[in-house]
C-alpha positions as CSV (number, residue, x, y, z in Angstrom):
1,X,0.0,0.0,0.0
2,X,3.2,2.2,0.8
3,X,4.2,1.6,-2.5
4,X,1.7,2.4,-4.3
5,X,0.5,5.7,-2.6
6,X,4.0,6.7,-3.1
7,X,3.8,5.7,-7.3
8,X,0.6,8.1,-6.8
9,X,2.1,10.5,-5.0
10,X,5.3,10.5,-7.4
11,X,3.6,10.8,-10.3
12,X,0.8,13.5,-9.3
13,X,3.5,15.8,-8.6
14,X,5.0,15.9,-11.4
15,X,2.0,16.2,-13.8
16,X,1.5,19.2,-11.9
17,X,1.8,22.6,-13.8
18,X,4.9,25.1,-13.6
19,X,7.5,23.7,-11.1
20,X,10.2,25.3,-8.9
21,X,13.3,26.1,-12.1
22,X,10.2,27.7,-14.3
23,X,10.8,30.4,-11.7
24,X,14.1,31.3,-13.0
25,X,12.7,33.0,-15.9
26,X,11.9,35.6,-13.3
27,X,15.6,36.6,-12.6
28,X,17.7,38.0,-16.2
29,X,21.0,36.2,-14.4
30,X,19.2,32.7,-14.3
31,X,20.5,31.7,-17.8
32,X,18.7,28.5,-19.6
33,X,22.6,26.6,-19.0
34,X,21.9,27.4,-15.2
35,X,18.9,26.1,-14.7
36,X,20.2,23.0,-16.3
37,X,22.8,22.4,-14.3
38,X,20.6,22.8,-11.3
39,X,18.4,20.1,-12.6
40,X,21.4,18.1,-12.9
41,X,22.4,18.5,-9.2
42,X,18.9,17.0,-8.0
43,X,19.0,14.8,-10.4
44,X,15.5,16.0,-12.5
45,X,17.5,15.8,-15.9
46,X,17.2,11.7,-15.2
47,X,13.9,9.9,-17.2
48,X,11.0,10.1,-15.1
49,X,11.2,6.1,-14.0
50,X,15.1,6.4,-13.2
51,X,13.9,9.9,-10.7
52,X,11.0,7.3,-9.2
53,X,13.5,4.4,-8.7
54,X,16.4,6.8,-7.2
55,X,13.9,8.7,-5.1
56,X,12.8,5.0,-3.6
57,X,16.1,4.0,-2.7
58,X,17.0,7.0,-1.4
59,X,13.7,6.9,1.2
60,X,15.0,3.4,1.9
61,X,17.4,4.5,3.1
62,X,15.6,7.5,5.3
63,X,17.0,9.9,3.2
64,X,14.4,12.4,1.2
65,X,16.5,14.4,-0.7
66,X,17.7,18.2,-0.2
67,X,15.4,21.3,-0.1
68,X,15.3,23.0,-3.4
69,X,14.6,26.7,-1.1
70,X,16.5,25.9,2.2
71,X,19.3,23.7,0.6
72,X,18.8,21.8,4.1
73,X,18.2,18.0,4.3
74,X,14.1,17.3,3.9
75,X,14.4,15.0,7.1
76,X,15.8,17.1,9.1
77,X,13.2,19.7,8.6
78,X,10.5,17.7,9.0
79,X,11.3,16.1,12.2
80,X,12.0,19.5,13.5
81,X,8.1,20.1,13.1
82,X,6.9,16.9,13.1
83,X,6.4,16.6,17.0
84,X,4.5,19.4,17.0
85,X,1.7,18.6,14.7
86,X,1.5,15.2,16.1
87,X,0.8,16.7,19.8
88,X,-2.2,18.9,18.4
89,X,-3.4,15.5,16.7
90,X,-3.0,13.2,19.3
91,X,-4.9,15.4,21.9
92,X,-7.5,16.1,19.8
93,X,-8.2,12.8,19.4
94,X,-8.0,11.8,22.3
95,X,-10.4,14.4,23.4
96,X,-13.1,14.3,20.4
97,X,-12.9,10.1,21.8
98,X,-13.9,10.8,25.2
99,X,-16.4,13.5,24.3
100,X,-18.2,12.1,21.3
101,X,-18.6,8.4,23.3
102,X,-20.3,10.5,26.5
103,X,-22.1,12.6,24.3
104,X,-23.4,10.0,21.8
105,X,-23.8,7.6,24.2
106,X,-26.3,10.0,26.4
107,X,-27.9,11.1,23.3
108,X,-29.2,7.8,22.5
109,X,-30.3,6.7,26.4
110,X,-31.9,10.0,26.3
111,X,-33.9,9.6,22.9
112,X,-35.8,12.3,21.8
113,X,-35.7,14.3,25.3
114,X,-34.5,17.8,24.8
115,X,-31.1,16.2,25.8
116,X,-31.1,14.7,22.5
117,X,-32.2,17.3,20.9
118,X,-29.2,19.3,21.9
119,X,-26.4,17.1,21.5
120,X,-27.9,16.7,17.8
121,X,-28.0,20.5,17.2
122,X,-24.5,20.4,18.5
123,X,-23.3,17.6,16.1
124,X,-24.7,19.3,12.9
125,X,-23.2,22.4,14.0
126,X,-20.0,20.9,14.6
127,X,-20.3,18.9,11.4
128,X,-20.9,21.7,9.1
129,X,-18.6,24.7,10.7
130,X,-15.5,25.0,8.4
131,X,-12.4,24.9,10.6
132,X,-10.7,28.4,8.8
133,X,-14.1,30.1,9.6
134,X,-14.2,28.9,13.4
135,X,-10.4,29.3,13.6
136,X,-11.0,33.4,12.4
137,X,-13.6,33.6,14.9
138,X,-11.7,32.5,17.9
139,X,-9.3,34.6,16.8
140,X,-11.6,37.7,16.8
141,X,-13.4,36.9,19.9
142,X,-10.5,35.2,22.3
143,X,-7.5,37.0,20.8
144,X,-8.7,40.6,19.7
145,X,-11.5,41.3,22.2
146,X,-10.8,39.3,25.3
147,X,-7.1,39.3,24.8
148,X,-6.6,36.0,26.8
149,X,-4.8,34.1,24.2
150,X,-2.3,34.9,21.8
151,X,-3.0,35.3,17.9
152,X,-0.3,33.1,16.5
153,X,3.0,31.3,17.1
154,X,4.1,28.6,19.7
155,X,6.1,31.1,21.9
156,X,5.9,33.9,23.2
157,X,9.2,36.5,22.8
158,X,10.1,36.2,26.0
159,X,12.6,33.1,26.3
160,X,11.3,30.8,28.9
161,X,13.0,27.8,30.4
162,X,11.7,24.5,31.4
163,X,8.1,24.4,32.9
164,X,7.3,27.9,32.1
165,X,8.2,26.8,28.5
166,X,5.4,23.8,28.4
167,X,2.7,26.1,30.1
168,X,3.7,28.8,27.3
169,X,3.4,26.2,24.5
170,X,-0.3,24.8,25.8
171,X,-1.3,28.5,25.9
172,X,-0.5,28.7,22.7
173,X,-1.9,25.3,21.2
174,X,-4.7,25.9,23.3
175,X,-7.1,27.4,20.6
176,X,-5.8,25.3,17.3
177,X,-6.5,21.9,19.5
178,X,-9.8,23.6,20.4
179,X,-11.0,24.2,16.8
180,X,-9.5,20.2,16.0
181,X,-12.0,19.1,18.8
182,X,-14.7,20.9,17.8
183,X,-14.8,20.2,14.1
184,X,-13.9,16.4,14.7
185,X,-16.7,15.7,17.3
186,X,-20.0,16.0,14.9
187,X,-19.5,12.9,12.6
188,X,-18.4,10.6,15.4
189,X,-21.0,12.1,17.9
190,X,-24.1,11.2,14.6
191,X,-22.0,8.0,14.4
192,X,-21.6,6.7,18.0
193,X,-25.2,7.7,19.1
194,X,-26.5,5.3,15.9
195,X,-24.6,2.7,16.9
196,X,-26.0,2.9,20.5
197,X,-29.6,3.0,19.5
198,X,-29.3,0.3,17.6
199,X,-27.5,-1.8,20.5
200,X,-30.4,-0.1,22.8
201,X,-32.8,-2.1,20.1
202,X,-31.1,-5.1,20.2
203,X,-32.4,-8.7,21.7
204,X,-29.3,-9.4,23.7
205,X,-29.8,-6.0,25.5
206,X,-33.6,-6.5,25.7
207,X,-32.8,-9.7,27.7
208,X,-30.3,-8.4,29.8
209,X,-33.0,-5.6,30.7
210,X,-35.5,-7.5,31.9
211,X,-32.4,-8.9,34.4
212,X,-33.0,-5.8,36.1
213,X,-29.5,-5.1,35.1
214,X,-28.4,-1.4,36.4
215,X,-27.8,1.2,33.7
216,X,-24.4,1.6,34.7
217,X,-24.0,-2.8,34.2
218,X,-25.8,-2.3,31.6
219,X,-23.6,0.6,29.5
220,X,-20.4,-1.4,31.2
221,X,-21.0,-4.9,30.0
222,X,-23.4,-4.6,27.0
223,X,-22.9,-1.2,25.2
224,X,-19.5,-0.4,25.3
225,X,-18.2,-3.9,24.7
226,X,-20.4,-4.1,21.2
227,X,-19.1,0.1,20.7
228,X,-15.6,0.0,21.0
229,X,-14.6,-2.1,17.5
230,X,-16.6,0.3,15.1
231,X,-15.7,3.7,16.8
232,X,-11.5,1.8,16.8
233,X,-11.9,1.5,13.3
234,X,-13.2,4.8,12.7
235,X,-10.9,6.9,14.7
236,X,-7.8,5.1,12.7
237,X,-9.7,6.4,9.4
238,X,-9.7,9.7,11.1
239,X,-6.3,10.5,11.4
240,X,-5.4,11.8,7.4
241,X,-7.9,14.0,8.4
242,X,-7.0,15.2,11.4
243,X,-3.7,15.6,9.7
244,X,-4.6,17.6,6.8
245,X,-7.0,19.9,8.8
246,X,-3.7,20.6,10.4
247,X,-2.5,22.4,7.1
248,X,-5.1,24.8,7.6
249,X,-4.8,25.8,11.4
250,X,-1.4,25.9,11.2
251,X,-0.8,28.3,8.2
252,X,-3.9,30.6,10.0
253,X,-2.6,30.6,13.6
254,X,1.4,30.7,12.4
255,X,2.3,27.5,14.1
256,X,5.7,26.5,12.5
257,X,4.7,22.3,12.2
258,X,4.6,19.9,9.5
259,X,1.3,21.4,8.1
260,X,2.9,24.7,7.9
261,X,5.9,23.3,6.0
262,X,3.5,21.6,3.9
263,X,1.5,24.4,2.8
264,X,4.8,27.0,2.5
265,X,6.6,24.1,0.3
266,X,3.2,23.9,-2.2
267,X,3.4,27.1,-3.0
268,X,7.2,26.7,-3.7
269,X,7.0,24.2,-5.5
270,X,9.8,22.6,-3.1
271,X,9.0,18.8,-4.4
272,X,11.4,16.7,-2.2
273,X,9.8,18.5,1.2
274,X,6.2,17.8,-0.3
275,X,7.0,13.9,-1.4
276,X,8.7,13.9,2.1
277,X,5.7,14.9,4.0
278,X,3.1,13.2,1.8
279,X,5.2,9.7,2.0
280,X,5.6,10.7,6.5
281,X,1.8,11.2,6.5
282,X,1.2,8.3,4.9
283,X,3.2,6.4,6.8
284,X,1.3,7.4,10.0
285,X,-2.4,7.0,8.4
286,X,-1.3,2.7,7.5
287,X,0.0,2.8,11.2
288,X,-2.6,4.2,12.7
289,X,-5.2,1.4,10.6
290,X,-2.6,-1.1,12.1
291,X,-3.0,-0.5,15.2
292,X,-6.9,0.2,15.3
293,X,-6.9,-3.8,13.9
294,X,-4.5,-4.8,16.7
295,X,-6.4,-2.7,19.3
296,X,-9.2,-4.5,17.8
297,X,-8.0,-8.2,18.1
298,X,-7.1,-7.5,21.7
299,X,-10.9,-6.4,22.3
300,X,-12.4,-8.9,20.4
301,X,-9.9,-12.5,19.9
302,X,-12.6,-14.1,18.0
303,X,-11.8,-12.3,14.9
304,X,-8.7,-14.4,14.1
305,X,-11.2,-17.0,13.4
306,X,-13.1,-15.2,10.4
């Protein structure tokens, strides 16, 4: 699958118009020799196959190439930013997890109350609110008008050591995770309260009602048991999303991560940094699947049997 995403990948990029040497005819000292020899140095004046082959061996070898703008080595730039757009993932999914399960879970046990009727409004809302438009307006609000958190960046100009560095950095992630949480809870909260009406319908849980099983027994042993391998599966399909929402937020709030690089490197045309962070991303989505099925075969062993 690695393989072929990066054939994709390969091959998108360069059917794609202009490229980062057409820029040369911008400058009366880049002469047409120049430019060639340039190609030659990255190694673009190669067939288009040889390029594919060379760029996968290189990659084998962790090695994606030099910047065409910095000049610095691709890996090294993307594992400078790389821990921080993994951080604002990881928490929000962590946190659109634990709040879509509570909120789907009551919406369902409190079907069609005005409880339900909330947590639905909420869910569409969430669902259809663009993340640059929510993003602008917690900007507006929290930055401009109630001044409590900063417009952009990860620091703040004064230097900071140690602790005081951490809280400075979550005071600064606080609003980009909050619009990641926000715009990732409607589909799962619409998904997960489905699910639980249906399990609410079920025979099994019918029976185990007329036990005169507790609610709390009853969500412990019966709902969240048949829950958890649907909403695993689903929160491993999330993650490319989460990931390229990231592009977004971090271009608009100035946060220097892997989104940022990717989205400064587009408009370059910088092709080694975009085939690095397309092939990292990637990477991360198949790994994330991966361990959704192993999470899954530890909830549920009977699966190795199908």
């Amino acid at each position: 699958m690695l393989f072929l995403i990066s054939l994709i990948s390969f091959l998108a990029i360069h059917a794609a118009p202009n490229s980062f040497f057409s820029a040369g005819g911008l400058n009366p000292n880049m002469t047409p020799e120049a430019i060639e020899k340039l190609k030659a140095v990255y190694g673009l004046d190669k067939p288009l196959f040889a390029q594919y082959f060379d760029w996968i061996y290189n990659i084998l070898t962790l090695n994606f190439g030099i910047s065409f703008v910095s000049g610095q080595d691709v890996s090294s730039e993307i594992l400078q930013r790389l821990p921080v757009t993994l951080t604002m993932n990881l928490i929000a999914l962590i946190f659109v997890f634990v709040f879509s399960l509570y909120l789907g879970i009551k919406a369902a046990f409190s079907y069609e109350t005005k409880s339900d009727y909330f947590i639905r409004q909420l869910s569409l809302l969430s669902f259809s609110m663009p993340s640059f438009y929510l993003a602008l307006l917690f900007i507006i609000f929290f930055s401009i008008e109630l001044e409590w958190f900063p417009i952009a960046g990860l620091h703040s100009i004064e230097a900071k050591d140690g602790f005081a560095n951490i809280l400075d950095m979550v005071w600064h992630l606080s609003m980009p995770i909050a619009v990641m949480m926000f715009t990732g809870l409607g589909s799962m909260i619409i998904y997960i309260r489905s699910l639980t009406l249906e399990i609410l319908k079920s025979d099994y849980y019918y029976f185990a009602l007329s036990r005169g099983l507790s609610e709390g027994k009853l969500l412990r042993y019966y709902v969240l048991p048949n829950l958890m391998p649907p909403i695993i599966t689903l929160l491993g399909l999330s993650l490319p999303g989460l990931i390229g929402g990231s592009v977004i937020l971090e271009s608009i709030f100035g946060i220097e991560g892997m989104g940022q690089l990717f989205y400064m490197s587009a408009l370059s045309r910088d092709y080694p940094i975009i085939m690095g962070i397309l092939m990292i991303t990637a990477f991360l989505t198949l790994f994330g699947n991966m361990l959704a099925d192993l999470i899954l075969l530890r909830l549920n062993p009977y699966i190795t049997r199908t």
